[in-house]
PDB file of N, H, CA, C and O in Angstrom:
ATOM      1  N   UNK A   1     -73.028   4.321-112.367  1.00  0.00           N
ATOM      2  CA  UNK A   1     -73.440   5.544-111.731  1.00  0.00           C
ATOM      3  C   UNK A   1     -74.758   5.338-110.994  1.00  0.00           C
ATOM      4  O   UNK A   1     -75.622   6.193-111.187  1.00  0.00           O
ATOM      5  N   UNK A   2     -74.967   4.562-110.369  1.00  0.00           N
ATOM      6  H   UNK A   2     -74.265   3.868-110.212  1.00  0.00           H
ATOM      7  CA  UNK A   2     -76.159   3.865-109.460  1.00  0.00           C
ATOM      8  C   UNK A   2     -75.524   4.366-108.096  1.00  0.00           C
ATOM      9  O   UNK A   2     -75.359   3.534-107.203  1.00  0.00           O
ATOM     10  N   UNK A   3     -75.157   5.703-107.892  1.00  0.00           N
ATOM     11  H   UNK A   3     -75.291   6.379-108.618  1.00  0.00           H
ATOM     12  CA  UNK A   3     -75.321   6.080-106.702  1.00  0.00           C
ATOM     13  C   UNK A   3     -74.153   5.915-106.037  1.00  0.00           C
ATOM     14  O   UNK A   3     -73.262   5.292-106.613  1.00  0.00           O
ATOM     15  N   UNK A   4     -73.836   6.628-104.199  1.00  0.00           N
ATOM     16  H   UNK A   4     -74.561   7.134-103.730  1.00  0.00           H
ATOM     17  CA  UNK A   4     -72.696   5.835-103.746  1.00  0.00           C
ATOM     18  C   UNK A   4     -72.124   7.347-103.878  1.00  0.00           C
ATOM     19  O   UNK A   4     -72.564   8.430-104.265  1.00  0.00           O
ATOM     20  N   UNK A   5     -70.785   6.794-103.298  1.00  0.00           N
ATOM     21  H   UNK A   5     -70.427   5.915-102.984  1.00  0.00           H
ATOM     22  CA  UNK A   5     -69.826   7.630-103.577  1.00  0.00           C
ATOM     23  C   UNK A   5     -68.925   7.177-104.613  1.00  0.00           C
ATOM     24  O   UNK A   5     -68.702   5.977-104.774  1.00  0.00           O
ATOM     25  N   UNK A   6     -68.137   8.517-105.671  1.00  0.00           N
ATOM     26  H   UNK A   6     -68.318   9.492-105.540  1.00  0.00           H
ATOM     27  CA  UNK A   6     -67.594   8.258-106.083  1.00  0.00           C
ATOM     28  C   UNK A   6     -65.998   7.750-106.220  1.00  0.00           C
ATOM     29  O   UNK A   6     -65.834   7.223-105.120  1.00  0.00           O
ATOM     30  N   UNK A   7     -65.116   7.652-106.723  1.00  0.00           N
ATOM     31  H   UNK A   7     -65.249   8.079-107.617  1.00  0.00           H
ATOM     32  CA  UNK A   7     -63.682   7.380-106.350  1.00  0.00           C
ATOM     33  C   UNK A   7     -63.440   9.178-106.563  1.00  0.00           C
ATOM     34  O   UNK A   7     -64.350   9.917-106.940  1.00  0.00           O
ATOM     35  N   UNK A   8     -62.029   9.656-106.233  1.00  0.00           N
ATOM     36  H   UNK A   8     -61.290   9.055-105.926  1.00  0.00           H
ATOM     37  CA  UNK A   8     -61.671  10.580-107.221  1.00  0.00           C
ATOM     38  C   UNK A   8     -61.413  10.781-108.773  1.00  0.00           C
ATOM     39  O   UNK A   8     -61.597  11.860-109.335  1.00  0.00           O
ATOM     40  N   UNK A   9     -60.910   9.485-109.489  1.00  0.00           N
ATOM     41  H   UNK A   9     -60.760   8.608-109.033  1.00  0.00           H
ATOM     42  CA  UNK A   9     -60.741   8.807-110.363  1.00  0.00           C
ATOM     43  C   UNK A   9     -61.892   9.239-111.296  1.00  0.00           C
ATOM     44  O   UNK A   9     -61.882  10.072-112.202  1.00  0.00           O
ATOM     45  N   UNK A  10     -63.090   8.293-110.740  1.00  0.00           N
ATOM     46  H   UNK A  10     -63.098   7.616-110.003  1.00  0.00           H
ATOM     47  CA  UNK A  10     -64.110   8.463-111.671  1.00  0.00           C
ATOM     48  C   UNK A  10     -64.850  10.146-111.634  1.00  0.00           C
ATOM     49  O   UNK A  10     -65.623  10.447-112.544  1.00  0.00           O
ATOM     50  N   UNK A  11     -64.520  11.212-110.464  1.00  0.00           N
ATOM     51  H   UNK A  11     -63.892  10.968-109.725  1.00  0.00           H
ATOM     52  CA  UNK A  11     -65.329  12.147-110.293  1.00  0.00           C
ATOM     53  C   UNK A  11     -64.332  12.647-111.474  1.00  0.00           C
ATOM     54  O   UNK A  11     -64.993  12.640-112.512  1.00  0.00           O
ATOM     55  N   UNK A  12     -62.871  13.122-111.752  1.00  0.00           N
ATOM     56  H   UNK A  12     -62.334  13.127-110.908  1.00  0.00           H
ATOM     57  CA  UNK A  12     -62.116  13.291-112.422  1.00  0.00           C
ATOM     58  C   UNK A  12     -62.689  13.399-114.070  1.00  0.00           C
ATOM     59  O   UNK A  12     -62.947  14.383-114.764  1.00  0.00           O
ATOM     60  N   UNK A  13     -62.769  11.703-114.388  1.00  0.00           N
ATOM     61  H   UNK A  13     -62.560  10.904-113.825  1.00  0.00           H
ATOM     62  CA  UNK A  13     -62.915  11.861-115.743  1.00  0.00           C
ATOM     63  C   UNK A  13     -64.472  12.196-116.156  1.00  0.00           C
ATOM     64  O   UNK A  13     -64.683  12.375-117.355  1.00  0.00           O
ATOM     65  N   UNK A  14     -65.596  12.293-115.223  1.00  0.00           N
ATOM     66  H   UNK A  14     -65.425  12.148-114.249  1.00  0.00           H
ATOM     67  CA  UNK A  14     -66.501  12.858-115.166  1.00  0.00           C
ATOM     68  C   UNK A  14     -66.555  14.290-115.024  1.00  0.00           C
ATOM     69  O   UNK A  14     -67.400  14.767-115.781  1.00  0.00           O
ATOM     70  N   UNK A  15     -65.979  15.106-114.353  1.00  0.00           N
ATOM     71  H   UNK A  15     -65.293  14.718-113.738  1.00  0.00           H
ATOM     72  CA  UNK A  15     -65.330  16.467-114.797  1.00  0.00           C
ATOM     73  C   UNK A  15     -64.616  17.021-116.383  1.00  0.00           C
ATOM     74  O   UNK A  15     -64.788  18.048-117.040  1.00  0.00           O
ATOM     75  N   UNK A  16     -63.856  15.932-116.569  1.00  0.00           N
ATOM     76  H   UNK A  16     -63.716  15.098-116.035  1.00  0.00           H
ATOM     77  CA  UNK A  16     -63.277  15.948-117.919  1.00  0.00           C
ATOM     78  C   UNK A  16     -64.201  16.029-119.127  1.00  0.00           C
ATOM     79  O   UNK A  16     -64.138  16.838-120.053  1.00  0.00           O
ATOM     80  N   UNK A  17     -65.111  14.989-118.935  1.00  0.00           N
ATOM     81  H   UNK A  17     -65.162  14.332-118.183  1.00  0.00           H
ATOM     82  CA  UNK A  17     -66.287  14.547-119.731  1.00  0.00           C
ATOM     83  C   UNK A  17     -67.245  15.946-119.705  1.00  0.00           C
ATOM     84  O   UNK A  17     -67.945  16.149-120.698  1.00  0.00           O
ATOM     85  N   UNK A  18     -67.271  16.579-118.971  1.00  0.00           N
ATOM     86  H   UNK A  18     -66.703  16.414-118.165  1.00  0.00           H
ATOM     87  CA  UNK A  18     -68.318  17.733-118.928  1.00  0.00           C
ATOM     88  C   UNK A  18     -67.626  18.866-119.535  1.00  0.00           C
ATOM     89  O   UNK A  18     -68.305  19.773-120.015  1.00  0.00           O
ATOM     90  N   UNK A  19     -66.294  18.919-119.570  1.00  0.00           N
ATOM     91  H   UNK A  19     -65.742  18.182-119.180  1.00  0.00           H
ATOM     92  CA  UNK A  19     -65.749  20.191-120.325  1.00  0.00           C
ATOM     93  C   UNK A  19     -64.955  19.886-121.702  1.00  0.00           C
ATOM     94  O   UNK A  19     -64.182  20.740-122.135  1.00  0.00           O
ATOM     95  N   UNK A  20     -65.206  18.306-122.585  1.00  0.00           N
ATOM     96  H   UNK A  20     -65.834  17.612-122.233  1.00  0.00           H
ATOM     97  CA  UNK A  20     -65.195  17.979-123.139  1.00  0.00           C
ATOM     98  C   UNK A  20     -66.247  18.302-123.928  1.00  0.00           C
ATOM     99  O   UNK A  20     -65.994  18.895-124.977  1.00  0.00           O
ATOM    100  N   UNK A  21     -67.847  17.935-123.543  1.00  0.00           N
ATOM    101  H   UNK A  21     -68.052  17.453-122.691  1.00  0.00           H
ATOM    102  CA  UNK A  21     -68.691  18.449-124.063  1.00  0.00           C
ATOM    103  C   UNK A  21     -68.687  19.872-124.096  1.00  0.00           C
ATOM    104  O   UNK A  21     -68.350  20.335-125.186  1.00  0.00           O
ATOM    105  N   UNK A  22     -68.889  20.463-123.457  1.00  0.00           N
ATOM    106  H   UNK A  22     -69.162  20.087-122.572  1.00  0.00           H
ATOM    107  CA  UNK A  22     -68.560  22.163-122.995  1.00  0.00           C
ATOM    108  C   UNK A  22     -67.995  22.780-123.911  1.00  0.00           C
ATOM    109  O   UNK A  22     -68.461  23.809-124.400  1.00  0.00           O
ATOM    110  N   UNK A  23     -66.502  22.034-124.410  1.00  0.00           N
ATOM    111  H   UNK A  23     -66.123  21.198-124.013  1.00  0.00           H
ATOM    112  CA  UNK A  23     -65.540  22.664-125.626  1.00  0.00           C
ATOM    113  C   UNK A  23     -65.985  22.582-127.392  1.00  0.00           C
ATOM    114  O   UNK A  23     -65.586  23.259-128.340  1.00  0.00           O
ATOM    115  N   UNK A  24     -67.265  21.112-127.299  1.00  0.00           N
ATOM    116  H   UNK A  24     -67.589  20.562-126.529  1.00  0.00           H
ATOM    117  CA  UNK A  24     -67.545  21.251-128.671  1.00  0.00           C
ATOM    118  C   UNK A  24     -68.517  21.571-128.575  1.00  0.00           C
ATOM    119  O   UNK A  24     -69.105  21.675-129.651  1.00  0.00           O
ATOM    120  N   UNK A  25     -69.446  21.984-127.127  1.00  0.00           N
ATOM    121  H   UNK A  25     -68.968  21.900-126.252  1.00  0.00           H
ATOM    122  CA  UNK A  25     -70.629  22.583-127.645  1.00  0.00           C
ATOM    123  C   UNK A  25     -70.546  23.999-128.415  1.00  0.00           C
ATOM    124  O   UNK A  25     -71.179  24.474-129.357  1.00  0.00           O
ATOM    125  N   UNK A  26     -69.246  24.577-127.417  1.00  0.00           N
ATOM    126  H   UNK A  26     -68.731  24.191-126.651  1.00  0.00           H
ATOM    127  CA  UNK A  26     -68.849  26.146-127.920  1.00  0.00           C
ATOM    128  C   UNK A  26     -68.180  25.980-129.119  1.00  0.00           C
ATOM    129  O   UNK A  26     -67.912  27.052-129.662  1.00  0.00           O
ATOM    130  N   UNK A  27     -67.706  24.666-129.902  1.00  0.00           N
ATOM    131  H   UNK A  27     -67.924  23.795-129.461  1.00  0.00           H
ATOM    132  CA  UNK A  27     -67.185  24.956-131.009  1.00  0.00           C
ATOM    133  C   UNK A  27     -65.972  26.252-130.932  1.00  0.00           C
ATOM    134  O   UNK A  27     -66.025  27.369-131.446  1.00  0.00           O
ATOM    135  N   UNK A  28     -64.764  25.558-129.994  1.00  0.00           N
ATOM    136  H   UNK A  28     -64.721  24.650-129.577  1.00  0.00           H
ATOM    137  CA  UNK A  28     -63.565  26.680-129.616  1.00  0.00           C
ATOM    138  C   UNK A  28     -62.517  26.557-131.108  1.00  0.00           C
ATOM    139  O   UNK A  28     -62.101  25.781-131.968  1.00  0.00           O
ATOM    140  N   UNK A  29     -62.504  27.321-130.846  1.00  0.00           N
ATOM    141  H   UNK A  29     -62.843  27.952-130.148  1.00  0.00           H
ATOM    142  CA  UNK A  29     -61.182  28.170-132.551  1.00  0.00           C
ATOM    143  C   UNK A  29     -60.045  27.047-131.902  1.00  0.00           C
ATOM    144  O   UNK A  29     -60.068  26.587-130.761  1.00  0.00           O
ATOM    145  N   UNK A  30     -59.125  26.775-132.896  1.00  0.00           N
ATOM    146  H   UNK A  30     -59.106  27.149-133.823  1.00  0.00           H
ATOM    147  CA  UNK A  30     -57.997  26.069-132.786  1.00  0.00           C
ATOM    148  C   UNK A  30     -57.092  27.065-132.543  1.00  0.00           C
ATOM    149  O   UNK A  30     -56.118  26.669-131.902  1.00  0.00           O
ATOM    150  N   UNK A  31     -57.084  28.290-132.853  1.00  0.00           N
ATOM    151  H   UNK A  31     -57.875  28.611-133.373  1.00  0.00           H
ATOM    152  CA  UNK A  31     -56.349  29.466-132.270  1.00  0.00           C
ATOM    153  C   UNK A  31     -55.977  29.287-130.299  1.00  0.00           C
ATOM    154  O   UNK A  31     -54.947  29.306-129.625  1.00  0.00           O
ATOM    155  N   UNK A  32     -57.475  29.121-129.991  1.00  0.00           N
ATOM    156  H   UNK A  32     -58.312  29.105-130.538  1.00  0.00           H
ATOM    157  CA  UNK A  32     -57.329  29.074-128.424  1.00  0.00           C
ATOM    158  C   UNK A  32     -56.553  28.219-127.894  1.00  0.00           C
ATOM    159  O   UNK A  32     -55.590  28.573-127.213  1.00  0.00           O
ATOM    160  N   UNK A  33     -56.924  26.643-128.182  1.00  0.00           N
ATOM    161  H   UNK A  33     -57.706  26.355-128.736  1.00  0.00           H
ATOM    162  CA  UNK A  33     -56.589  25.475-128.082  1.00  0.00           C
ATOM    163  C   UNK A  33     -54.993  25.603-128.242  1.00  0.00           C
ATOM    164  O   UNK A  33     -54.361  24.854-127.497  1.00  0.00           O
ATOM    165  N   UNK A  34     -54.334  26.326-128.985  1.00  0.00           N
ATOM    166  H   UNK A  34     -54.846  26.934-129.591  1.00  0.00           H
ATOM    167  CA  UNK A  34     -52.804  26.193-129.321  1.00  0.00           C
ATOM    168  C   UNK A  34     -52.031  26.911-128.371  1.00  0.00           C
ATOM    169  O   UNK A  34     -50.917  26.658-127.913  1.00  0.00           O
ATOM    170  N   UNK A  35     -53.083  28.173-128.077  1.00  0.00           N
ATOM    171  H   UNK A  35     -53.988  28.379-128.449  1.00  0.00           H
ATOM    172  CA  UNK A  35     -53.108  29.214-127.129  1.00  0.00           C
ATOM    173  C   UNK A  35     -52.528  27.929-125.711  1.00  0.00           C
ATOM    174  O   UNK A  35     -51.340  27.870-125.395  1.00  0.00           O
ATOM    175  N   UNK A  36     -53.470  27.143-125.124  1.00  0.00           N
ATOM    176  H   UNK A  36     -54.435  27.191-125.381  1.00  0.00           H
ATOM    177  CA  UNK A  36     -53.257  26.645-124.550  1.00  0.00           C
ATOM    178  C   UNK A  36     -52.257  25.481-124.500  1.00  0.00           C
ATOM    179  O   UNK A  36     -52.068  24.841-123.466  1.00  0.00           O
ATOM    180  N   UNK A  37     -51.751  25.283-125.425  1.00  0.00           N
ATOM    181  H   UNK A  37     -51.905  25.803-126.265  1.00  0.00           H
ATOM    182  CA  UNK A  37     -50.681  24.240-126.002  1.00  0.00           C
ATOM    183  C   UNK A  37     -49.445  25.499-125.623  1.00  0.00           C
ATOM    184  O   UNK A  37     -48.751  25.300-124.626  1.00  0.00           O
ATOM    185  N   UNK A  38     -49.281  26.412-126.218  1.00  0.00           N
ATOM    186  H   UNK A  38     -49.844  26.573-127.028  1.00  0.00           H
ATOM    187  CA  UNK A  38     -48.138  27.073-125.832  1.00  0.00           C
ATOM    188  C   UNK A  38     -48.051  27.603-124.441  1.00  0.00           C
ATOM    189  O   UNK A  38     -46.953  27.783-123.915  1.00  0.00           O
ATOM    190  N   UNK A  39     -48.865  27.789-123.996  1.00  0.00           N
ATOM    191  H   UNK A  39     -49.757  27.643-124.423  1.00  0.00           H
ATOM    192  CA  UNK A  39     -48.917  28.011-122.042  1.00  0.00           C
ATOM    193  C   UNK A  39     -48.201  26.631-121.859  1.00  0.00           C
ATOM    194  O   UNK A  39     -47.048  26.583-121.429  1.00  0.00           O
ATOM    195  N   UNK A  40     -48.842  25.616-122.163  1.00  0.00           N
ATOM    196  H   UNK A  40     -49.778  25.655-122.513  1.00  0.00           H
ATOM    197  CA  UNK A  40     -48.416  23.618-121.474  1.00  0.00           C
ATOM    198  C   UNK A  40     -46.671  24.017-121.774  1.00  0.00           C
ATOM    199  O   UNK A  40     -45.929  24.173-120.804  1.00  0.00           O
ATOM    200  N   UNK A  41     -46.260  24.123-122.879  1.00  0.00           N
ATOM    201  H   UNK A  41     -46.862  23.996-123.667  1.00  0.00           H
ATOM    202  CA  UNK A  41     -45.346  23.958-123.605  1.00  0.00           C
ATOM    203  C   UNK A  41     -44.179  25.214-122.688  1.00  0.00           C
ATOM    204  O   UNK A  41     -43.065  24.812-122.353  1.00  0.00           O
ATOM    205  N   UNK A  42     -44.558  26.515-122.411  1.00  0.00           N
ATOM    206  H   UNK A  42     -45.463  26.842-122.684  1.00  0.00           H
ATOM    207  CA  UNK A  42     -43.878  27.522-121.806  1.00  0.00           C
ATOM    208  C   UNK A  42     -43.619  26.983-120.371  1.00  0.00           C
ATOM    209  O   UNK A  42     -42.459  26.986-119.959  1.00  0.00           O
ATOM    210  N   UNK A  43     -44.775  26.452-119.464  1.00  0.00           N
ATOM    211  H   UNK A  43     -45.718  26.449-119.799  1.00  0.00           H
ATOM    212  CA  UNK A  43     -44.783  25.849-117.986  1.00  0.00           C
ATOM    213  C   UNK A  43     -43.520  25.146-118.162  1.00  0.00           C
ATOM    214  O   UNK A  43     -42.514  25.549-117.579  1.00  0.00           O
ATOM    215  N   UNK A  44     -43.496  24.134-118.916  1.00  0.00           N
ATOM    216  H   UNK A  44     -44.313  23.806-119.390  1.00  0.00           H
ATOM    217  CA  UNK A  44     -42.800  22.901-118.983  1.00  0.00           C
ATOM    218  C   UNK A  44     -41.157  22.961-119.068  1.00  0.00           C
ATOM    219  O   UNK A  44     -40.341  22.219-118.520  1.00  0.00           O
ATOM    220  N   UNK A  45     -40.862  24.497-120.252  1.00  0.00           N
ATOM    221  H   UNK A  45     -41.524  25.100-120.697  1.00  0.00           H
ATOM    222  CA  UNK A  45     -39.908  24.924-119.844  1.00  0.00           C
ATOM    223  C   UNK A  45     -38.829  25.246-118.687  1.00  0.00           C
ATOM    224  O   UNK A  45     -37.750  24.828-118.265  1.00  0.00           O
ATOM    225  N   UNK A  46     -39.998  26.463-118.383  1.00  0.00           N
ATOM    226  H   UNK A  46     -40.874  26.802-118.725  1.00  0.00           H
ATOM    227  CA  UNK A  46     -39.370  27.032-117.042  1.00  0.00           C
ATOM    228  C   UNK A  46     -39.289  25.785-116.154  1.00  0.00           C
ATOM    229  O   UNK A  46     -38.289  25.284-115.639  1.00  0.00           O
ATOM    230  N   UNK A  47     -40.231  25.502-116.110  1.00  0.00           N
ATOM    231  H   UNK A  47     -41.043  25.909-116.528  1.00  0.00           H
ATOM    232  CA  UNK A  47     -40.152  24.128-114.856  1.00  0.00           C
ATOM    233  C   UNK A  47     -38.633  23.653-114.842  1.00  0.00           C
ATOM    234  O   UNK A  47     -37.919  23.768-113.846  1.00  0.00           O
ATOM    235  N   UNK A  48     -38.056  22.901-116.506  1.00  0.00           N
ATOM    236  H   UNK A  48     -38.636  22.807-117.315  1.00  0.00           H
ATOM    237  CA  UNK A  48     -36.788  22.524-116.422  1.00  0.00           C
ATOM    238  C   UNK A  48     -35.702  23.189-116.092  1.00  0.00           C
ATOM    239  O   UNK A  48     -34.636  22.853-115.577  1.00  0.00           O
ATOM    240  N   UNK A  49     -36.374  24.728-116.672  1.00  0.00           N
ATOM    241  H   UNK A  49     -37.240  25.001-117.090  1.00  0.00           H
ATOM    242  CA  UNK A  49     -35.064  26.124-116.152  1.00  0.00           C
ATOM    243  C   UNK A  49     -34.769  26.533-114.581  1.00  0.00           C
ATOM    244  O   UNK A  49     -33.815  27.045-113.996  1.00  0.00           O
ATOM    245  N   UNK A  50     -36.226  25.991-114.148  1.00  0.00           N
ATOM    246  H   UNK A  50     -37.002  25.575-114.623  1.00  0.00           H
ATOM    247  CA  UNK A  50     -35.499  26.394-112.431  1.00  0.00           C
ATOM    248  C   UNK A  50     -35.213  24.897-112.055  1.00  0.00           C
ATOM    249  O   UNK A  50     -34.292  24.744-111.252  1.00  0.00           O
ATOM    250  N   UNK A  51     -35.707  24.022-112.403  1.00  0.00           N
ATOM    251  H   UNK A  51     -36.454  24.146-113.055  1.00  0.00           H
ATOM    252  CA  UNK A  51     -34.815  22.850-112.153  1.00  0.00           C
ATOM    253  C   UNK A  51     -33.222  22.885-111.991  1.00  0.00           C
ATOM    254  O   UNK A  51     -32.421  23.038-111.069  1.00  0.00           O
ATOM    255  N   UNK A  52     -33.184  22.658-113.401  1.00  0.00           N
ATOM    256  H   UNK A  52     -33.835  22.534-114.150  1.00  0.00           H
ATOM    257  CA  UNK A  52     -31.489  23.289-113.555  1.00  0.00           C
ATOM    258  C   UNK A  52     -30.699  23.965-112.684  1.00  0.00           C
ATOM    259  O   UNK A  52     -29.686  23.600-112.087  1.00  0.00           O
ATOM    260  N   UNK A  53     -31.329  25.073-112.685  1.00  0.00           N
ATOM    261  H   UNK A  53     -32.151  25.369-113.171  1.00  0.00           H
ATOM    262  CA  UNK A  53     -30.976  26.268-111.630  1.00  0.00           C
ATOM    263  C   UNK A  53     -30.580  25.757-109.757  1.00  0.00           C
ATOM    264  O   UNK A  53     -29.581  25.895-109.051  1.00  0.00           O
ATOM    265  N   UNK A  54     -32.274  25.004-109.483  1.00  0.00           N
ATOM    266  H   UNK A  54     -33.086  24.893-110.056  1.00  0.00           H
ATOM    267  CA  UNK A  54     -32.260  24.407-108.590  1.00  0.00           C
ATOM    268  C   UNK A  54     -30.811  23.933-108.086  1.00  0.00           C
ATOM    269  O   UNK A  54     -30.120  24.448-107.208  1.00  0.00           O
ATOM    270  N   UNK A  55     -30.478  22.539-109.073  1.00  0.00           N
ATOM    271  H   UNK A  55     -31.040  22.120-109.787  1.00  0.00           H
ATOM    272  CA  UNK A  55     -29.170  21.276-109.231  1.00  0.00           C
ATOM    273  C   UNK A  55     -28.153  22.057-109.041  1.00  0.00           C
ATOM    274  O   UNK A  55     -27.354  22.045-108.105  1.00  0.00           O
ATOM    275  N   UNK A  56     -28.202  22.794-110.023  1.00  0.00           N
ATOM    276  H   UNK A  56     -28.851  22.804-110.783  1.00  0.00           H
ATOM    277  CA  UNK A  56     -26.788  23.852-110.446  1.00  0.00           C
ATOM    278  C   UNK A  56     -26.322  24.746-108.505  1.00  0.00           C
ATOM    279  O   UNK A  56     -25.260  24.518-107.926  1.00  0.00           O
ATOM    280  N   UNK A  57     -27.132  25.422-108.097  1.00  0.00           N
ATOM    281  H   UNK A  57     -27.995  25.607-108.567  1.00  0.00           H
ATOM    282  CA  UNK A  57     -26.752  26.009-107.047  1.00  0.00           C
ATOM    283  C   UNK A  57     -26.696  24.448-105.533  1.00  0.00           C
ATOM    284  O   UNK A  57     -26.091  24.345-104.466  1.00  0.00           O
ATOM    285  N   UNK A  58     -27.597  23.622-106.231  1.00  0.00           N
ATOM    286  H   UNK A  58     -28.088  23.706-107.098  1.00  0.00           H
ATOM    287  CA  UNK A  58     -26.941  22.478-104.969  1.00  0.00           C
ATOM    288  C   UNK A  58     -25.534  21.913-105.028  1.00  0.00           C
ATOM    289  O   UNK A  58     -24.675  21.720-104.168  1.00  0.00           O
ATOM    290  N   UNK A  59     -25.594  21.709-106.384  1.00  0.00           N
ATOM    291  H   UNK A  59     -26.292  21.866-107.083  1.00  0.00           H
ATOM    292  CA  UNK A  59     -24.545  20.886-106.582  1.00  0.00           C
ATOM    293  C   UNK A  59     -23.124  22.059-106.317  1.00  0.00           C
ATOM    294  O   UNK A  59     -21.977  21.617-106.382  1.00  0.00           O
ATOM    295  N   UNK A  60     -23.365  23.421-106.047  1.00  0.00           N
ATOM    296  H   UNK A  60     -24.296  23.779-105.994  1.00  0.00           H
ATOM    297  CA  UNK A  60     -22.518  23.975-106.727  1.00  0.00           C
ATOM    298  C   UNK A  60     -21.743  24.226-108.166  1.00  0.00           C
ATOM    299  O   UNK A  60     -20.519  24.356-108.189  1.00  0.00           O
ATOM    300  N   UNK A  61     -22.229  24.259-108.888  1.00  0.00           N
ATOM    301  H   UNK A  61     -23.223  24.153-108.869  1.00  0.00           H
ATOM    302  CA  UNK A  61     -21.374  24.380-110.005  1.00  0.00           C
ATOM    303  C   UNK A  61     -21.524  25.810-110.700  1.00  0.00           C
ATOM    304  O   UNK A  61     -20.851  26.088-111.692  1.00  0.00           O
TER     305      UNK A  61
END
C-alpha cells in the first residue's frame, strides 16, 4: 500500500476488510447475520425459479 493505483481486486478486499472490522466492532447479533443468510438463500432460489421458467417457456414445454 505504498501508493499508486489500486487493482479492483485489492480495492475490493480492502472494502471487505473495513466492514469486516465494522461488523465486530458493532458486535452484530447472529439473529441479523442469519437474517442475511436467509435473504442469500431466498435470492438463490428464485434465481433458479425464473431460470426454470426462463428454459421451460424457450424450450417450450
Amino acid at each position: 500500500m505504498a501508493g499508486g493505483r489500486e487493482t479492483p481486486r485489492q480495492r475490493m478486499i480492502g472494502i471487505l476488510y473495513l466492514v469486516l472490522l465494522g461488523l465486530i466492532a458493532l458486535d452484530v447479533p447472529d439473529s441479523l447475520l442469519d437474517a442475511f443468510k436467509n435473504i442469500s438463500d431466498s435470492l438463490s432460489a428464485s434465481k433458479t425459479n425464473v431460470q426454470a421458467g426462463i428454459d421451460n417457456t424457450f424450450f417450450g414445454i
